[in-house]
GUMAR-945892 format. One record per atom (N, C-alpha, C): chain; x, y, z; residue number from 1; atom name; residue in one letter. Coordinates in nm, 4 decimals. Layout:
// GUMAR-945892
A,X,Y,Z,NUM,CA,a
...
//
This chain:
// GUMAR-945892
A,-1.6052,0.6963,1.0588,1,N,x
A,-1.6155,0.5591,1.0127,1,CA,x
A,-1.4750,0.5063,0.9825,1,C,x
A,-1.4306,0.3791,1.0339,2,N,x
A,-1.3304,0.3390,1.0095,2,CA,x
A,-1.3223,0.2169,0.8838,2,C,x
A,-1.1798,0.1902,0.8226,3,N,x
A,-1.2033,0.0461,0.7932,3,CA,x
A,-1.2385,-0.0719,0.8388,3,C,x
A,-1.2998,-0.1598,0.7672,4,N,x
A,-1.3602,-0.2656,0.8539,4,CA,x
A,-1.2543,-0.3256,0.8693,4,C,x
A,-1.2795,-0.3804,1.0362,5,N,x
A,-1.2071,-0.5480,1.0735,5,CA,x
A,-1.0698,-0.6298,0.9837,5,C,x
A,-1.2233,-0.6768,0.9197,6,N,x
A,-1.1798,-0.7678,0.8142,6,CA,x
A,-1.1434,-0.6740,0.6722,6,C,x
A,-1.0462,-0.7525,0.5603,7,N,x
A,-1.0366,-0.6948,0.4378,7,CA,x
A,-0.9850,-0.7942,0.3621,7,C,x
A,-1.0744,-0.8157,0.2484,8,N,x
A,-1.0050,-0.8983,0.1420,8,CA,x
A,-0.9576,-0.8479,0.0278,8,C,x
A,-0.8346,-0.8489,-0.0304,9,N,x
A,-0.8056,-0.8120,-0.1119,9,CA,x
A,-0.7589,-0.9453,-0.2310,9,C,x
A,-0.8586,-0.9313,-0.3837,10,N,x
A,-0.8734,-0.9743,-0.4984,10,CA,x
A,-0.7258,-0.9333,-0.5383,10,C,x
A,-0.6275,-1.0469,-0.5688,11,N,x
A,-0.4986,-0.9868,-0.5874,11,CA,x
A,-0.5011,-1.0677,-0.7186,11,C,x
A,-0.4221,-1.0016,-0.8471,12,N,x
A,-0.3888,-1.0700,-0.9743,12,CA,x
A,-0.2664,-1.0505,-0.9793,12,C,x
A,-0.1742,-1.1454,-0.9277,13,N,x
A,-0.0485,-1.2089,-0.8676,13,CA,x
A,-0.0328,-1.1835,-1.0702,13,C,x
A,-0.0025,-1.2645,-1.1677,14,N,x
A,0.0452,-1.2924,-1.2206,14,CA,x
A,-0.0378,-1.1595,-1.3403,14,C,x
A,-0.1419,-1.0697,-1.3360,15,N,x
A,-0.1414,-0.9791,-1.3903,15,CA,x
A,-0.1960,-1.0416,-1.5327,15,C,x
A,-0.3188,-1.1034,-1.5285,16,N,x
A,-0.3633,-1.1792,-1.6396,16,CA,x
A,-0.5315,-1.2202,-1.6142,16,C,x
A,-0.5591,-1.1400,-1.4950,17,N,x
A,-0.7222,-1.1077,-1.4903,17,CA,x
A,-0.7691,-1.2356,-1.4056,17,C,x
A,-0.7265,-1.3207,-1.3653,18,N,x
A,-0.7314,-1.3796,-1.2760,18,CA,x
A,-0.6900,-1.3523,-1.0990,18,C,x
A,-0.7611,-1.3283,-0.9785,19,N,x
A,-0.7071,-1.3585,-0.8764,19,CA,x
A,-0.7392,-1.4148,-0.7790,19,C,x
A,-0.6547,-1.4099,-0.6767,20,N,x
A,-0.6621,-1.4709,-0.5434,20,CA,x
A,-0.7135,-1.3902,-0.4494,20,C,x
A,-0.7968,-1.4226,-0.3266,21,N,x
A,-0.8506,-1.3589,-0.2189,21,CA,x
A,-0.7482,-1.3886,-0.1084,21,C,x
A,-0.7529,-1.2585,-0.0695,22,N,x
A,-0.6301,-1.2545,0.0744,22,CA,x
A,-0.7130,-1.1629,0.1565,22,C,x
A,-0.7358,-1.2520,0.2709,23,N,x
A,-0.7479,-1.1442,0.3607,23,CA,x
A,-0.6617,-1.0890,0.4665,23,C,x
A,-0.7001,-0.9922,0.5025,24,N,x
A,-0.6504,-0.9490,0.6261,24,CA,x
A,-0.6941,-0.8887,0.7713,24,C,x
A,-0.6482,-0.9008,0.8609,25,N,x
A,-0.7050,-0.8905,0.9507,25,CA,x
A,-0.6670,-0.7464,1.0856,25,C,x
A,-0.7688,-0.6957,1.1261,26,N,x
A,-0.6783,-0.5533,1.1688,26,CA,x
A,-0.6218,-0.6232,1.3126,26,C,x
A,-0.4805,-0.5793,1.3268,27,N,x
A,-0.4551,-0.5910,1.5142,27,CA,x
A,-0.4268,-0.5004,1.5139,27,C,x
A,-0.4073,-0.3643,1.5184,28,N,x
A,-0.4145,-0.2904,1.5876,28,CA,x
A,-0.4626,-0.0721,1.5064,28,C,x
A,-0.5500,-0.0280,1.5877,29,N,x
A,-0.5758,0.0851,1.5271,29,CA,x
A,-0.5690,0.1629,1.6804,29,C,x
A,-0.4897,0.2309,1.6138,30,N,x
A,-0.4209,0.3552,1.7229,30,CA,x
A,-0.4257,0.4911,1.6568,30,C,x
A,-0.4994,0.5944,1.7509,31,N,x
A,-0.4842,0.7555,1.6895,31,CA,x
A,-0.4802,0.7660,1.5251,31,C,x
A,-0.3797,0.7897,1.4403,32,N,x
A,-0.3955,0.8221,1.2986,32,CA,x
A,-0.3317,0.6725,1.2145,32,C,x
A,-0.3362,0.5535,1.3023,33,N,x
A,-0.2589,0.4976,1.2144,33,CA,x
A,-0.3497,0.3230,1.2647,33,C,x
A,-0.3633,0.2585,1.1662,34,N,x
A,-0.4195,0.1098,1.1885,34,CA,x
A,-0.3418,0.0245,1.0826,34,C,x
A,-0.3206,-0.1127,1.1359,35,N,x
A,-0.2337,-0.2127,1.1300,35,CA,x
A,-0.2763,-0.3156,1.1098,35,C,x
A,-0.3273,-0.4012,0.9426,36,N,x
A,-0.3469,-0.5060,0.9036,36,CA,x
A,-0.2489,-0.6183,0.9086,36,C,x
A,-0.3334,-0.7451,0.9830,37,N,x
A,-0.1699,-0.8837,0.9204,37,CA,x
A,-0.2366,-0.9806,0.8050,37,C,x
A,-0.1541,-1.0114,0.7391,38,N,x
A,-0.2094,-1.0870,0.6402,38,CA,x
A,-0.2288,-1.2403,0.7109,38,C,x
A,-0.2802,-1.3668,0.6221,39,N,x
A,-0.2962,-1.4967,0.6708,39,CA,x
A,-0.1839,-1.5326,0.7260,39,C,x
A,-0.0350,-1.5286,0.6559,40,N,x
A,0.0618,-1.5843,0.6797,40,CA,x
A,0.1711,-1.4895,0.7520,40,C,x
A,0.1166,-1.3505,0.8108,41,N,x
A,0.2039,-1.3128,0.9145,41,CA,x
A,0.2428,-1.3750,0.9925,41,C,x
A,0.3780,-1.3226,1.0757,42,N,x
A,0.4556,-1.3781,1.1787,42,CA,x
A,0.5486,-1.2560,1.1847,42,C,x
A,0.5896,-1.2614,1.3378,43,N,x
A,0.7333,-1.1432,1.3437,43,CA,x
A,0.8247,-1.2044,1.2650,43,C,x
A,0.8194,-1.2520,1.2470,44,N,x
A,0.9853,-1.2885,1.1283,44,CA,x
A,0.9545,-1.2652,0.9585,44,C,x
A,0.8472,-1.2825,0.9791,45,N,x
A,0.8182,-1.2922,0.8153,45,CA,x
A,0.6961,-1.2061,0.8098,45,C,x
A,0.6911,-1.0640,0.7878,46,N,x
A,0.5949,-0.9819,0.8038,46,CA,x
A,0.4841,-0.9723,0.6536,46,C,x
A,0.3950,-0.9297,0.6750,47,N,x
A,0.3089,-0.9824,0.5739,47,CA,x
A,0.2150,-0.8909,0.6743,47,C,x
A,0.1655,-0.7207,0.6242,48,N,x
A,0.1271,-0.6107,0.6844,48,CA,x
A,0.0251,-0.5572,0.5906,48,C,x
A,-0.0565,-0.4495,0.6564,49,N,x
A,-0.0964,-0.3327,0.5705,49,CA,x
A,-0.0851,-0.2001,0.6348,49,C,x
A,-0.0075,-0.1254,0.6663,50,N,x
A,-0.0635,0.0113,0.7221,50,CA,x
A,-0.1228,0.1118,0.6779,50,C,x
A,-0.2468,0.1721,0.7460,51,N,x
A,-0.2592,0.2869,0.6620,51,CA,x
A,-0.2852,0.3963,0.7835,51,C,x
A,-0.2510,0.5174,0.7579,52,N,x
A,-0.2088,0.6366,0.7949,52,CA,x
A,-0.3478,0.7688,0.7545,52,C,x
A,-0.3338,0.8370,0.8633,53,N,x
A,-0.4599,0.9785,0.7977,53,CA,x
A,-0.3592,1.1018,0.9005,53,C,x
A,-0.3898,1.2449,0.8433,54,N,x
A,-0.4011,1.3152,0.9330,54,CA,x
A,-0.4965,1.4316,0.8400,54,C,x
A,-0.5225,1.4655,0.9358,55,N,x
A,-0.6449,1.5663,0.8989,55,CA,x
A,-0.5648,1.7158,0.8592,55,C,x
A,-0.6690,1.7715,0.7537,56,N,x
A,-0.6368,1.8920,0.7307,56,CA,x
A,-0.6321,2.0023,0.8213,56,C,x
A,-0.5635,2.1424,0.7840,57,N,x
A,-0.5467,2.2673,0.8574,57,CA,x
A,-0.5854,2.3322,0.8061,57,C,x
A,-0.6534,2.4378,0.8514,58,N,x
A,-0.7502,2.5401,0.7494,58,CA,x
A,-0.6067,2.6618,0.7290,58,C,x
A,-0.6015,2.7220,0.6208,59,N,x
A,-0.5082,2.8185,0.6044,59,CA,x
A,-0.5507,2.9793,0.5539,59,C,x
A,-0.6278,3.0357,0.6114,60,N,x
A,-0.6840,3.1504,0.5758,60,CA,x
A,-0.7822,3.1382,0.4557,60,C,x
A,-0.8208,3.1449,0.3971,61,N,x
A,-0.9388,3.1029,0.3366,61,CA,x
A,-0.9159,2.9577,0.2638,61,C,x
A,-0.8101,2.8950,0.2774,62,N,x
A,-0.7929,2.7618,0.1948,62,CA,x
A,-0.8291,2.6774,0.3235,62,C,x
A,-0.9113,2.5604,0.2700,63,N,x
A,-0.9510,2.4907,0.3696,63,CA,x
A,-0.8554,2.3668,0.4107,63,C,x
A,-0.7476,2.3660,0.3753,64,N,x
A,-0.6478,2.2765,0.3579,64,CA,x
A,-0.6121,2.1549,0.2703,64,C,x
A,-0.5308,2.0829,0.2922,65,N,x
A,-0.5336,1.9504,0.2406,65,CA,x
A,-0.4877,1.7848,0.3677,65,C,x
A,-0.6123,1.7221,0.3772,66,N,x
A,-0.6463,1.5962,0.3686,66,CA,x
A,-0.4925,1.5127,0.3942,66,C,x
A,-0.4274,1.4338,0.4770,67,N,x
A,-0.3108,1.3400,0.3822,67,CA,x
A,-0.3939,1.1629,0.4371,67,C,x
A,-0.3530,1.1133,0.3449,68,N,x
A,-0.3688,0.9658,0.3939,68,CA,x
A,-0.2855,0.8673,0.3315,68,C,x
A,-0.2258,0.7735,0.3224,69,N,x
A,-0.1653,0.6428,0.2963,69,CA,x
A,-0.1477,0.5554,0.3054,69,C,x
A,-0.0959,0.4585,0.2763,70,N,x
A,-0.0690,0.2612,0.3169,70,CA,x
A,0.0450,0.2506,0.2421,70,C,x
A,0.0429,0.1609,0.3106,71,N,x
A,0.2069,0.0755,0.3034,71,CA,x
A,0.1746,-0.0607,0.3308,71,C,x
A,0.2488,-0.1199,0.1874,72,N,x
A,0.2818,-0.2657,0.2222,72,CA,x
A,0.3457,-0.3004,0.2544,72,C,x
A,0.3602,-0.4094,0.3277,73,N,x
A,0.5160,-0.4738,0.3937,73,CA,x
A,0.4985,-0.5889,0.3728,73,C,x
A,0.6021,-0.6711,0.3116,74,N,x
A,0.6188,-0.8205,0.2804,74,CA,x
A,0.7430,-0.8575,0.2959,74,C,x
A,0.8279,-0.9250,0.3762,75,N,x
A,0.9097,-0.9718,0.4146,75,CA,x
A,0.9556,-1.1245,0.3082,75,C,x
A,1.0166,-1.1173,0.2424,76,N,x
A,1.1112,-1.2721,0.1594,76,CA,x
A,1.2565,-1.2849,0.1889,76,C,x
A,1.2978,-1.3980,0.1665,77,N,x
A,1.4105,-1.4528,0.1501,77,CA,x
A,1.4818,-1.4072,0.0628,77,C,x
A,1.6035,-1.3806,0.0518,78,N,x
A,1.7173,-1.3417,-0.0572,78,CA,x
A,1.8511,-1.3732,0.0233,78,C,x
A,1.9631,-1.4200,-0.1194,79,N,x
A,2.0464,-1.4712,-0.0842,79,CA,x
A,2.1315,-1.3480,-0.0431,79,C,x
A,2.2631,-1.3800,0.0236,80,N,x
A,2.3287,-1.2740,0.0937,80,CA,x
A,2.4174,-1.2811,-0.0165,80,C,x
A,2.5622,-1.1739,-0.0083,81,N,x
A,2.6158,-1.1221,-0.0823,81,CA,x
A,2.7142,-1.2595,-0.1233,81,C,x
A,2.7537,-1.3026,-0.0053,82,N,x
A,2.7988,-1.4510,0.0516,82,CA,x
A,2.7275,-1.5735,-0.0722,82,C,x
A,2.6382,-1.5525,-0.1451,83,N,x
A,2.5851,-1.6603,-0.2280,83,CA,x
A,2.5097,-1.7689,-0.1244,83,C,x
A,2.5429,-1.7725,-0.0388,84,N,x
A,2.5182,-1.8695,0.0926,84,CA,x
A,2.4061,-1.8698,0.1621,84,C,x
A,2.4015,-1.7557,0.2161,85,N,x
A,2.3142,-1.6898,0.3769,85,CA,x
A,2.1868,-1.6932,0.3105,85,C,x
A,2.0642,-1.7455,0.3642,86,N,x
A,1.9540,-1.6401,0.3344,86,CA,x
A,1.9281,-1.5382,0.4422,86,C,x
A,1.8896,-1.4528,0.3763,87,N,x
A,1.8424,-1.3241,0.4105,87,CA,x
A,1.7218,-1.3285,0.4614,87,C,x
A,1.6655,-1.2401,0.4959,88,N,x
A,1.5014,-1.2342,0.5472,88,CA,x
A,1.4847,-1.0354,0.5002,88,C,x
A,1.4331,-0.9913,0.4196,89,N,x
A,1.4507,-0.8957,0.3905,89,CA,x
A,1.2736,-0.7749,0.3379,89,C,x
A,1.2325,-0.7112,0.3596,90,N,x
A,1.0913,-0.6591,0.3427,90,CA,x
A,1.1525,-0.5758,0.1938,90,C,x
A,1.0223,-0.5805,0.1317,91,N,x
A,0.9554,-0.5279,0.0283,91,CA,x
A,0.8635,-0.4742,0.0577,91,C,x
A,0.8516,-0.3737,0.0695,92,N,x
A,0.7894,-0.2364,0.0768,92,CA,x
A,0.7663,-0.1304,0.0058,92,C,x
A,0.5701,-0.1361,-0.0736,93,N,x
A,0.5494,-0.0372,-0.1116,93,CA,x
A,0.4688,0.0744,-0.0387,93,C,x
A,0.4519,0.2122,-0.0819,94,N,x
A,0.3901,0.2933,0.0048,94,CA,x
A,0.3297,0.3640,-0.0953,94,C,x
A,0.2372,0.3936,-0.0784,95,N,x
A,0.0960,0.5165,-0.1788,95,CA,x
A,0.0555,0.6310,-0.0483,95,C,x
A,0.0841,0.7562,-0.1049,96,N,x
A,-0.0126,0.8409,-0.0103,96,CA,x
A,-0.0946,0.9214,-0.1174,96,C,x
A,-0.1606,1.0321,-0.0651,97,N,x
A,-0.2678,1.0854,-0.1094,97,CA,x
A,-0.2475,1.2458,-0.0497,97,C,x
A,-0.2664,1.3558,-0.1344,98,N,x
A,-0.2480,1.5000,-0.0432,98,CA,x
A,-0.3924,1.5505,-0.1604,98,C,x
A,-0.4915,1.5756,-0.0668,99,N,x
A,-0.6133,1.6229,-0.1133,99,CA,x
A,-0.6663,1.6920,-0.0584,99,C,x
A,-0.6661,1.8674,-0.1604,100,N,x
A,-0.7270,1.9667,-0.1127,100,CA,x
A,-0.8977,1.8879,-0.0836,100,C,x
A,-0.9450,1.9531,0.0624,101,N,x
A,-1.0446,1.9535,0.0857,101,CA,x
A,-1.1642,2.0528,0.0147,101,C,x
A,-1.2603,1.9942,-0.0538,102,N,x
A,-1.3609,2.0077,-0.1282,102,CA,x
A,-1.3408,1.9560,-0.2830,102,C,x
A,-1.2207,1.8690,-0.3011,103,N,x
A,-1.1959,1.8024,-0.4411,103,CA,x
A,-1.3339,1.6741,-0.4148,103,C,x
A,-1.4187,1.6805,-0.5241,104,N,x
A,-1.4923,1.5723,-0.5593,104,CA,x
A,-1.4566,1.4227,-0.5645,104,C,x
A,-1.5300,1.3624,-0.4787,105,N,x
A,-1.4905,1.1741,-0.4620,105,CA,x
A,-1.4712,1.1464,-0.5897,105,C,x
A,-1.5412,1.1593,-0.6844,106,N,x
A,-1.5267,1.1183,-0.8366,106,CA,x
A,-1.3926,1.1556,-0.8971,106,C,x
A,-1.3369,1.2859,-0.8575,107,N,x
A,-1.2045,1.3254,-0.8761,107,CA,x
A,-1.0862,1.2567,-0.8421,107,C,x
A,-1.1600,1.2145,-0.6935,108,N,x
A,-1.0215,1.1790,-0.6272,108,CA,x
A,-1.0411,1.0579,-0.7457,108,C,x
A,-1.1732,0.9700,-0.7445,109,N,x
A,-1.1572,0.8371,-0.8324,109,CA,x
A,-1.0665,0.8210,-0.9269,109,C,x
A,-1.0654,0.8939,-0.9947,110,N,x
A,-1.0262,0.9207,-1.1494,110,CA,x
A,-0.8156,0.9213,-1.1213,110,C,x
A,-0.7872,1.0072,-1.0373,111,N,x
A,-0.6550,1.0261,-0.9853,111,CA,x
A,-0.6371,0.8715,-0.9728,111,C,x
A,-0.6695,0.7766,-0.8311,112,N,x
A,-0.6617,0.6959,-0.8250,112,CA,x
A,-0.6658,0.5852,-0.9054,112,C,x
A,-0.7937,0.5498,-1.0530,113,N,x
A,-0.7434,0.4738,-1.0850,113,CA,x
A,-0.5988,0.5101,-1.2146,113,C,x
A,-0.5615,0.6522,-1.2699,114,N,x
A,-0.4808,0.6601,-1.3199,114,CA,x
A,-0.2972,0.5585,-1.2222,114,C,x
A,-0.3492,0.6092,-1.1421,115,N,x
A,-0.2261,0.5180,-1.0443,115,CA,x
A,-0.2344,0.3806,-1.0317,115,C,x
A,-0.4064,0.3138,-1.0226,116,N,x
A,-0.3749,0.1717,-1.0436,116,CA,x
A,-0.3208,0.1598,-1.2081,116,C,x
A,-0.3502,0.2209,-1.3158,117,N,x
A,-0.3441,0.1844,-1.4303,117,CA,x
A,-0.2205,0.1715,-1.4265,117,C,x
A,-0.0959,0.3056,-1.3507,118,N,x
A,0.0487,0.3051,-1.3234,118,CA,x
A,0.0754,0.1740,-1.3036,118,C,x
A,0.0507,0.1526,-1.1662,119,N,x
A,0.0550,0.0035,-1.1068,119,CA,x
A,0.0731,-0.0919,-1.2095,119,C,x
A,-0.0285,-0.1377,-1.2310,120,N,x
A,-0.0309,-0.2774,-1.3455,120,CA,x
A,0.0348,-0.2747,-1.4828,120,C,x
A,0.0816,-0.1752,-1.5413,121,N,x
A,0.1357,-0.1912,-1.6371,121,CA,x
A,0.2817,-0.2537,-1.5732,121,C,x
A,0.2851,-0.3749,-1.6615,122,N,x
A,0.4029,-0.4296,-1.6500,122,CA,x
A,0.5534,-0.3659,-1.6898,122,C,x
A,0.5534,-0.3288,-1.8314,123,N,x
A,0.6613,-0.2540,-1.8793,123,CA,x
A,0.7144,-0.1407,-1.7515,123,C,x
A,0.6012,-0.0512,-1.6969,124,N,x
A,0.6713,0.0390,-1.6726,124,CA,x
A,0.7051,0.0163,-1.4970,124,C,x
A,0.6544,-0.0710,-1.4419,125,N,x
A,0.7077,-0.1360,-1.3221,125,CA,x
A,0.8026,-0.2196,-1.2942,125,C,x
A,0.7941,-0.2820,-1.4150,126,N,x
A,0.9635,-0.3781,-1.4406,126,CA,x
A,1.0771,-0.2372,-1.4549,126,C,x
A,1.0450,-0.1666,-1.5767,127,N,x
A,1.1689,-0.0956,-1.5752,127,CA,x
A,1.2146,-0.0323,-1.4795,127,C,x
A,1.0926,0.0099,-1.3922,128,N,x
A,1.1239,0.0754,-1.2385,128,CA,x
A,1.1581,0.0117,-1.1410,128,C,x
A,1.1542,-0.0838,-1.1440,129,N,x
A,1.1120,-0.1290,-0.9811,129,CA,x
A,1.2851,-0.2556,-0.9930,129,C,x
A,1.2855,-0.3186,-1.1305,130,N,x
A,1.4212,-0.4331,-1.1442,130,CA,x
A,1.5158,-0.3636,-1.1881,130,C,x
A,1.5237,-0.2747,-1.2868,131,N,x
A,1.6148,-0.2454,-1.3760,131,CA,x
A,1.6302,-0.1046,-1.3175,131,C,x
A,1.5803,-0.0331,-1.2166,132,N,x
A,1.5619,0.0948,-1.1883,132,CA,x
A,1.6071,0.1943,-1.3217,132,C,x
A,1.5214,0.2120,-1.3910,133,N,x
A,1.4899,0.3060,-1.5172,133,CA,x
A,1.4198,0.3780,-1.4442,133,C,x
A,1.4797,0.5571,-1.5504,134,N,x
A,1.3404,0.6124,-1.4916,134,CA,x
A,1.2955,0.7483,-1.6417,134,C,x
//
């Protein structure tokens, strides 16, 4: 079973329980890897979703581990060093996943939303992500 087609993602831009619906749309799914564009893609101004699988290897009695991921890609403007130029430049985040096979969906749940909880906290994404604190 693949992801569907279509995907909307409920985004809370400003992180205050309010959001916006974005969808996206797949062009292209190839072997281990498929390729969302958002409304306002364009080659110049990318606005993506990728997400990635490869399947586990059994290792003598361990049944392996699972990988999967996505990546965002968003392409903005920023000024050049010049004060002048704009730039055209991507912002890019990436999440993967390495899961021994036979870990419980509920497990993986629980992992996952500890990482959205990561995510949304403001404090600790500002200090990371502007101020690179760590």
């Amino acid at each position: 079973m693949a992801i569907a087609n279509d995907i909307t993602l409920n985004v809370d831009y400003l992180n205050d329980g309010n959001t916006t619906a974005e969808a996206y749309e797949n062009e292209d799914r190839t072997g281990n890897r498929s390729t969302y564009a958002g409304e306002n893609h364009a080659l110049d101004a990318r606005d993506q979703i990728n997400f990635y699988r490869s399947y586990n290897t059994k290792n003598g009695n361990f049944k392996g581990v699972s990988k999967s991921s996505f990546k965002l890609t968003k392409d903005f403007t920023v000024t050049g060093v010049d004060g002048l130029a704009a730039l055209t430049a991507p912002v890019i985040c990436e999440v993967s996943f390495s899961i021994p096979v036979g870990v419980s969906a509920a497990d993986v749940k629980k992992v996952r939303q500890r990482a959205l909880a990561l995510l949304d906290d403001d404090t600790i994404m500002d200090a990371l992500n502007v101020k690179l604190m760590i």
